[in-house]
N, C-alpha and C positions, 0 to 999 in steps of 0.2 A: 215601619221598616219592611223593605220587599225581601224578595228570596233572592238570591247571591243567582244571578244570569251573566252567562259568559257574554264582556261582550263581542267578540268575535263570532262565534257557531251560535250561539242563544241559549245554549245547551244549560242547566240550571246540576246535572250532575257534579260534583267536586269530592277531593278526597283532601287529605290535610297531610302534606308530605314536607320533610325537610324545613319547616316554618311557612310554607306556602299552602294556599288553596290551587289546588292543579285540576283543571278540566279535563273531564275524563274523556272527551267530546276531540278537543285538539290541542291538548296540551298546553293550554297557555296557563303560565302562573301569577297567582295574588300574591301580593304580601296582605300583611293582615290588616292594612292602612287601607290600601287597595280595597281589601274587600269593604271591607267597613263602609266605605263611601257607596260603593256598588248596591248595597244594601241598606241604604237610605232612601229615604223617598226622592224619585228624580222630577225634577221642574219639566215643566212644558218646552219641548225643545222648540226654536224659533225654528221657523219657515226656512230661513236662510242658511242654519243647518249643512244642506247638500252641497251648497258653495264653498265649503272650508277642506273639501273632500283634499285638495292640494296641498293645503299647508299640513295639514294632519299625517298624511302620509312621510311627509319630510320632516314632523315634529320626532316623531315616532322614528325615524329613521336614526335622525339626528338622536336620540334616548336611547336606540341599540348601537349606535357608533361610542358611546360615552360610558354605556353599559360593559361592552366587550373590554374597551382600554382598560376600564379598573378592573375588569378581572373576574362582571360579577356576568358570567357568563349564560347563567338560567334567566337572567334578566332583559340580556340581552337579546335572547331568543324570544323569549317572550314578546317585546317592543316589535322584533322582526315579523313574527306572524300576524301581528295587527292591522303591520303596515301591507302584510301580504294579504290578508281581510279586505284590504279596502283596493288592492292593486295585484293580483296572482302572480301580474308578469311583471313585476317588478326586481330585474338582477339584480340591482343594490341591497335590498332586503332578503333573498336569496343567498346573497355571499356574504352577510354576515351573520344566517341564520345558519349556515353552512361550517361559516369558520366556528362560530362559537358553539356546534354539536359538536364538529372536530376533537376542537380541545377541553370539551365537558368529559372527553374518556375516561376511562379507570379500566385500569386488570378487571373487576369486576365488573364494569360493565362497557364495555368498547363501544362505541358509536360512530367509529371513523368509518365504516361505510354505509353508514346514514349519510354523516356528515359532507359525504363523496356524492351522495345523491341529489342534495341539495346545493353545490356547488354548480353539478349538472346541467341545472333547472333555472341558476344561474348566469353558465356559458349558454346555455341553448335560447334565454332567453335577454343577452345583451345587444347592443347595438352593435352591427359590422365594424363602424371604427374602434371599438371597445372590446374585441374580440382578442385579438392578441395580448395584450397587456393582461386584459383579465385572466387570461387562460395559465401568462408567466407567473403570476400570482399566486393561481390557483397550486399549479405545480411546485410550487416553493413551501407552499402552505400545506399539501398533502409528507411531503420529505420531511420536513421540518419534524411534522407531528409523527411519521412512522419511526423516525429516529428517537423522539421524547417518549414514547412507548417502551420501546427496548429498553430506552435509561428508567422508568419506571419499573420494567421486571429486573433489569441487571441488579438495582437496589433488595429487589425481594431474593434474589438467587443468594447475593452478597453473602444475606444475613443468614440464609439454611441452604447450601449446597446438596438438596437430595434429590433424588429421583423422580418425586414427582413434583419439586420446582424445577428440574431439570426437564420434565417433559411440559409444563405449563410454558416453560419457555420456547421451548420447539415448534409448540402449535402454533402460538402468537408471532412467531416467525411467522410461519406459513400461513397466517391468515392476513397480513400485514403485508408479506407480498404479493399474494395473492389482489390485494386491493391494488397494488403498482401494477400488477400485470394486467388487471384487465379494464385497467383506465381507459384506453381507447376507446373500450367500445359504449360511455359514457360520453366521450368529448369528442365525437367527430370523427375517429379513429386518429385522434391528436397522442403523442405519445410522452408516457415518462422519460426522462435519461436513465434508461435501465442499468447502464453499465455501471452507472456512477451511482447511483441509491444501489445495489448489492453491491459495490466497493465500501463504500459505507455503511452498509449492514453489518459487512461482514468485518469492517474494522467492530462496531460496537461489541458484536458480539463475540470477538477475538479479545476485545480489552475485557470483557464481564466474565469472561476464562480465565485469563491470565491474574488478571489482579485477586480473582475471588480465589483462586488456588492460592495465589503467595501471601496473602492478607488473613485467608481464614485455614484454609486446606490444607497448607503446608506449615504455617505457625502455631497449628494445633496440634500436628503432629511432632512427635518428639521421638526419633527412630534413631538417631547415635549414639553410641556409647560415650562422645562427651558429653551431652545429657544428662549426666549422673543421676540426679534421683529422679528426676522428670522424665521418663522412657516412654515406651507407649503402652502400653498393656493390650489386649486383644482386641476389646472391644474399640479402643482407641484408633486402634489399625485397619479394623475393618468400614471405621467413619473414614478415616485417609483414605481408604480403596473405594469407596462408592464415592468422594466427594471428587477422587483425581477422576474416576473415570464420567461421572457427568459432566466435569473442566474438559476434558477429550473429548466428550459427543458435543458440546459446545462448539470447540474448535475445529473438529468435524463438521459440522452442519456449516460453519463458519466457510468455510473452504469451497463445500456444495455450493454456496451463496455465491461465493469468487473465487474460482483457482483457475486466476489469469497467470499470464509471463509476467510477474512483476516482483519487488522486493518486497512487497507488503505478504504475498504468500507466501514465499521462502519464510519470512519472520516464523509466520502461522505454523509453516511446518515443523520450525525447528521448534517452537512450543511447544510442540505435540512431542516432540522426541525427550525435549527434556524433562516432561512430566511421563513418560513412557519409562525411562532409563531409573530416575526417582521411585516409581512404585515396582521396578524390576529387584531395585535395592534394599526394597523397604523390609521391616519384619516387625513383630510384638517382642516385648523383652519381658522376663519373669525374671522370679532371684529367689534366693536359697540365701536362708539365715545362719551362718556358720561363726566357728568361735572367732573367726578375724573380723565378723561382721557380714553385711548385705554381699554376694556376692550376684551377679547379675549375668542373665546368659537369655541369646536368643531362642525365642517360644516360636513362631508361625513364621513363614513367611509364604513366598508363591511358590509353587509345585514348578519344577523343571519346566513340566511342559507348558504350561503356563506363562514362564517367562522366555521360554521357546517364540510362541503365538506373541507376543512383545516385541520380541527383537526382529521379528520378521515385517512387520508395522514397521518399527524405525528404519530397517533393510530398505522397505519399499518407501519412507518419506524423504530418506539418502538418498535414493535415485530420484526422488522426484524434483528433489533441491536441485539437484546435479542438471536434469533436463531444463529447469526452469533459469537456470543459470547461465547457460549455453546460449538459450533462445533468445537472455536479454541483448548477450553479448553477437548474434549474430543479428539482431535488430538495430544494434546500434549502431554496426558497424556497416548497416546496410543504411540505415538514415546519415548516419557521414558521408558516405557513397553519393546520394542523392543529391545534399547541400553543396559535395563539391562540386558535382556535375553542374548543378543549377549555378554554383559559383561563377565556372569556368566558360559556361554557355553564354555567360553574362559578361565576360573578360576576356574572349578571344586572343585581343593582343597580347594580352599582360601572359596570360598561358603559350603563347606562342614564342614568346623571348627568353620563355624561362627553359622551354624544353628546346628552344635553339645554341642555348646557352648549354644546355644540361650536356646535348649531342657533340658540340665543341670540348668540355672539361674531355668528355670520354676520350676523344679522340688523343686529345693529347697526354692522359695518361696514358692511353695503349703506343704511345710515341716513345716516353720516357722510360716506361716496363720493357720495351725493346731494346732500348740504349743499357739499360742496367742489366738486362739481358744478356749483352753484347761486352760490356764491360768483364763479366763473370767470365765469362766466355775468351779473352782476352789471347789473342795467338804471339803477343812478344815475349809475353807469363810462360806462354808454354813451348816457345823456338827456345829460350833461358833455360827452361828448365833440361830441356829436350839435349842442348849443348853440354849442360852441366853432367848431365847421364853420360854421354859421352868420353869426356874428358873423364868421368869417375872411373870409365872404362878403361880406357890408356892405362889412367894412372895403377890400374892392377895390376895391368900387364909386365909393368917396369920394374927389372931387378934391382936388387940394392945395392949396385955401382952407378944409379940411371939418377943420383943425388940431383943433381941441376935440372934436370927434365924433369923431376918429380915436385920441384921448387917450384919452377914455370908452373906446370900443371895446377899448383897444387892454388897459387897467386892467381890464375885467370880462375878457375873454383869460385875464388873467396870473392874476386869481382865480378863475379857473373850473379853469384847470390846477391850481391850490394844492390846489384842492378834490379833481382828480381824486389827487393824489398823498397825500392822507391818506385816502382813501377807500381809495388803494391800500394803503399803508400797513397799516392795519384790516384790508383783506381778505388779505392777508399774513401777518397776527399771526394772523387767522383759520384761515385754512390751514394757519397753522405746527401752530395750536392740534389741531386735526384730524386733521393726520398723524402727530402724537405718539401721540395717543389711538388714531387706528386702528392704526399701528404695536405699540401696544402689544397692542391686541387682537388681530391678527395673530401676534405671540411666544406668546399663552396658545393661540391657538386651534393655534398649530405643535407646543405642548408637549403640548395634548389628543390630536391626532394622532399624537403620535409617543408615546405612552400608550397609544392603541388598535391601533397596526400593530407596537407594539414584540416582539421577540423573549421568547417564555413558556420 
């Protein structure tokens, strides 16, 4: 039996890791079958040997492609280095040697910008028609796994919301983007959708806020006096205070990641206020044993000023709502603007019969507004009236022997009013008649308009 030689580097160094023999030389690993053989006596290699150099490279390829799908990803890295032993430039061995460090990460031991390295080596070394497609790939592959990152600490924060899982999380942020931001200068100066992975970030790390506050942070604490014998006692209180405020540098950082014009950070903000308002509220509760029993009364809570420095946060996350609300609604109202332009540039005629139409209703309201006008206005209503004054007048004058003249008088009165009230009458039915009609002209001319301003 020989000594255990890499066969990649030739290197005879190993260490025995995880159930493997791993070269210290270049990392490839045995299993202990693997080695076992290796370490047997080897036959006389044929001549022809060097002619298999092809299929060997694509056996091996094909053993890291079958390696990675089930999952067993040190294996399939392994197969990948083999085939890059016998081939350097070999991009298909590259990008699955790539993928499969990717996703070999751990909180403890990260490898995604390894994994980004060998991707690289990958793109740099594929064929021009194969450039594109790999590279979408590549990009899908790098998000994918910055996002299963985060959901691997979001799991560890879950479970202990302290301080320093709350900064383990911060950094891994920042080293995670960091790998998105300086993608380019790996690929060509080929770039991430930046916009869209920190939309995305900062949804995850907006949900590993929010949930780990209402799941663990807030259902541990026990701060109202329905509560009854479950309250929170001090130390209870002071875990609710460190656990709300790493759920807020969360949703903080969260914000820094994206605080576009959109609904997704309004959400974020108002998170922030309602865990703001919550620990503004919050307090410890003691009790005194008295002869009626337990009596219970609040112990600690936050100093004035303190909850001063709180309320001036939610102050400034209210106004930030407020701006980000404004900006949706003059966005949207400017891309309405746009689609109808585009609409109308595209339908000349049909816009042109409608506001030939629209110029017509007007006119003829401003027609029938003058007639109802005119009718109010009415000079028979007021010669009637103007007569009746008159004859009122007479009739003062007339002593009380002036009986028949005062008769007369009194009979053209009573028919001159008759007159004014069917006069009125008419001008009524008139009016009625008018405002039907412009009303109605009114409903077409509102349905023209709401035709031409309507949403494309």
């Amino acid at each position: 039996m020989k000594r255990l030689e890499c066969e990649l580097c030739g290197s005879t160094e190993f260490v025995k890791q995880d159930g493997y023999f791993v070269c210290q030389s270049c990392g490839c690993k045995y299993s202990v079958e693997e080695a076992r053989k290796l370490m047997m006596e080897a036959p006389e290699q044929s001549k022809n040997t060097q002619n298999l150099g092809t299929y060997t490279i694509d056996n091996y390829l094909e053993m890291a492609a079958s390696s990675k799908e089930a999952g067993n990803l040190s294996e399939a890295e392994a197969y990948s280095n083999k085939a890059l032993e016998l081939d350097i430039g070999n991009y298909k061995a590259w990008v699955i040697k790539g993928e499969s460090t990717l996703w070999a990460s751990t909180l403890q031991n990260s490898r995604v910008d390894e994994g980004v390295s060998y991707l690289a080596k990958a793109y740099s070394n594929a064929p021009d028609n194969e450039k594109n497609s790999l590279l979408e790939r590549i990009k899908e592959q790098i998000e994918s796994v910055v996002y299963a990152m985060l959901a691997l600490r979001t799991d560890v924060f879950a479970k202990s919301p302290t301080e320093d899982q709350r900064d383990a999380f911060i950094d891994d942020i920042s080293l995670l983007f960091n790998t998105v931001y300086t993608f380019p200068s790996s690929f060509a100066g080929e770039k991430l959708p930046l916009p869209k992975i920190r939309a995305g970030m900062a949804h995850l790390i907006n949900n590993a806020a929010v949930n780990t506050w209402n799941d663990v942070v807030w259902t541990e604490y026990n701060g109202y006096f329905t509560d009854s014998e479950n309250r929170a006692n001090k130390e209870e209180w002071n875990t609710f205070l460190t656990g709300s405020d790493c759920c807020l540098s969360l949703l903080i950082e969260a914000n820094t990641m994206s605080d576009n014009d959109d609904p997704d950070t309004i959400q974020r903000y108002k998170n922030l206020i309602t865990i703001e308002k919550a620990v503004i509220e919050s307090c410890s509760w003691d009790f005194n044993i008295t002869e009626r029993g337990k009596t219970w009364f609040k112990d600690w809570s936050l100093t004035d000023k303190a909850k001063s420095l709180r309320q001036r946060r939610i102050t400034d996350y209210e106004r930030r709502i407020n701006e980000i609300e404004q900006s949706i609604a003059q966005k949207e109202e400017k891309e309405k603007a746009l689609r109808r332009k585009q609409y109308w540039d595209n339908h000349p005629d049909e816009k042109a019969a409608l506001e030939a139409e629209k110029e017509s209703l007007s006119s003829q309201i401003s027609v029938l507004e003058q007639n109802e006008e005119a009718l109010i206005n009415n000079n028979e209503i007021t010669a009637l009236k103007k007569e009746i004054s008159t004859l009122q007048g007479r009739l003062a004058t007339l002593g009380v022997f002036k009986g028949k003249e005062k008769k007369e008088l009194s009979a053209r009165i009573d028919s001159l009013e008759k007159q004014i009230k069917t006069a009125k009458d008419r001008i009524d039915l008139e009016k009625w008649e008018i405002e039907k009609r412009i009303k109605s002209l009114q409903d077409r001319m509102s349905a023209v308009n709401k035709e031409l301003t309507a949403d494309r």
